[in-house]
N, C-alpha and C positions, 0 to 999 in steps of 0.2 A: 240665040239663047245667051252666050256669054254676053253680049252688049246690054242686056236687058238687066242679067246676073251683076255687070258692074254699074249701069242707074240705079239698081235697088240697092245695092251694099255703097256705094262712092257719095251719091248726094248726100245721107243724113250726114255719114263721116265730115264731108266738107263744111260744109253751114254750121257744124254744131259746138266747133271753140268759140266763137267772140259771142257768142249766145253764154259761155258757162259767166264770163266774164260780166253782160248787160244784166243777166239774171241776181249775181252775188253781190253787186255795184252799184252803189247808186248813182255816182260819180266816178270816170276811169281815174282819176288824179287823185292819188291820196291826199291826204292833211301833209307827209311828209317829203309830198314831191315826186313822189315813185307814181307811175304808171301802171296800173294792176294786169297788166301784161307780164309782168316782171315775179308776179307770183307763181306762174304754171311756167313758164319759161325762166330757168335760173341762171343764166349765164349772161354776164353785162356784156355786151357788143354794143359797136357805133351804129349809129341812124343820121342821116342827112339830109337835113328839106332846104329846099329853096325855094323862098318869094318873095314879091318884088317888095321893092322897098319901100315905095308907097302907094295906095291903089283909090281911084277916086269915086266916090259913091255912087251905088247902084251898076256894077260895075263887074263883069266876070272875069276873072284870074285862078291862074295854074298855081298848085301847092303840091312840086316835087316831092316827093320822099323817096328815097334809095338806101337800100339794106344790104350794105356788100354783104360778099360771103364768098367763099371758096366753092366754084360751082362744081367743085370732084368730091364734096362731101355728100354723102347720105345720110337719111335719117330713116326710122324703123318704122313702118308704115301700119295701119290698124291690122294687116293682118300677119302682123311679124315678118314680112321680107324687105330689104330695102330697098328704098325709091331716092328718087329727085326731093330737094328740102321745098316746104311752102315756106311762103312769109305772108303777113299780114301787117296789119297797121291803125293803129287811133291818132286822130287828127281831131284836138284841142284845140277850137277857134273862138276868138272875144262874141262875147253875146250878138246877137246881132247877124253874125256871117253866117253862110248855112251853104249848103249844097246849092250849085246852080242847077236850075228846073233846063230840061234837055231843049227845050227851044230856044234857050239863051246863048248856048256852045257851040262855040266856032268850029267849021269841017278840021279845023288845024286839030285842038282840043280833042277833039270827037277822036279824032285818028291815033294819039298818044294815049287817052283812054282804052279805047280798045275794047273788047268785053268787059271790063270790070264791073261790079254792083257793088257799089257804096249804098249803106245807112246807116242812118241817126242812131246814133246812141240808145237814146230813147225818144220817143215820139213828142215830148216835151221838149228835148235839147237837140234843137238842128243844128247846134252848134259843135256838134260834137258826130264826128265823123270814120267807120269803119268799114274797114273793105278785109277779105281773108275769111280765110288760107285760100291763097290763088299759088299756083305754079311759079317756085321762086326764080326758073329759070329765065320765065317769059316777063315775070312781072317782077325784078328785084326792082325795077324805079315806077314808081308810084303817081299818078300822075289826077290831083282831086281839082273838078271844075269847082271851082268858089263863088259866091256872088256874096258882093259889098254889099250891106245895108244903105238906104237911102234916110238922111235925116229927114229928108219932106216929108216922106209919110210915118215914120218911124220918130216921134219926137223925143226919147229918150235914148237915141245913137248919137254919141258925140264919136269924132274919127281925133284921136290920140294915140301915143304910140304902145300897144298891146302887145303882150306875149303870147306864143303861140306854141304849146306844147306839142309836141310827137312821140308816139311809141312806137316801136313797129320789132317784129321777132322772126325770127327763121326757122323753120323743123320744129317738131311738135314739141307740146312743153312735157318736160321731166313730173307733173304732178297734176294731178283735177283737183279743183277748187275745193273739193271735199278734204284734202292735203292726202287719198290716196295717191301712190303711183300710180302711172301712163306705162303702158306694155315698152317705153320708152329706155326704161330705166334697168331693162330685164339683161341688158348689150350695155358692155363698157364702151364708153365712146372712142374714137382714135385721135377727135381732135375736139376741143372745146368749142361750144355752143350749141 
């Protein structure tokens, strides 16, 4: 009974932040640079990707992202007690790059992934890539199988050097996209973020 009590109350909770975000958004990258992560989550902290420096067409690669954090903080959980922090993540990639389809990734790939489910932004933009709220404990390093575009069949892919934005946030955000408060905000925090 209690298993069944936390599938019926934990799924929608889980699934249902980078939904308020694809929903409000039409694009996660503002005009001004900001990540609309940034608007339910208020606290600037670091984020770190690493990829490779340069990657040859048609071609699948690893796009680290890692969110430290103090893993002895807590965060207020949907039903007011505290838990372990989630993080999550958007992954901003040049037109063209997209998620690699699962028969393309390496058993190596496969194993740093893990459980994770990643999707598209929106079903128009495979370029644009979210995974979260997963377990910040398990998943603070992030790990997106990528696949290169092929200029052969893709004739409007030129490989030049692009930027590749990252978001990525810890514990739940202090506001819903409506700009009410999160039951988040109800507890003074002890430590920022």
């Amino acid at each position: 009974v209690s298993l069944m009590i936390y599938i019926i109350t934990r799924a929608p909770i889980s699934n249902a932040y980078p939904i308020f975000a694809q929903q409000g958004y039409e694009n996660p990258r503002e005009a001004t640079g900001r990540i609309v992560c940034a608007n339910c989550h208020l606290a600037n902290k670091p984020v770190d990707i690493e990829v490779p420096q340069a990657v040859l067409p048609d071609t699948v690669f690893e796009a680290v992202v890692r969110i430290p954090y103090d893993m002895q903080v807590k965060q207020v959980l949907a039903n007011g007690k505290k838990g372990a922090l989630n993080v999550g993540a958007v992954l901003i990639l040049p037109e063209g790059f997209e998620l690699a389809p699962p028969d393309r990734i390496s058993p190596e790939i496969k194993e740093k992934i893990g459980n994770l489910s990643f999707q598209s932004y929106r079903p128009t933009k495979k370029n644009i890539l979210v995974v979260g709220p997963v377990p910040g404990q398990k998943y603070n390093e992030i790990t997106f199988p990528i696949l290169s575009p092929d200029p052969a069949t893709k004739r409007d892919v030129h490989f030049l050097k692009y930027p590749i934005y990252v978001g990525g946030n810890r514990g739940r955000g202090q506001l819903y996209p409506d700009g009410s408060k999160s039951n988040n905000n109800v507890y003074n925090a002890t430590a920022a973020g």
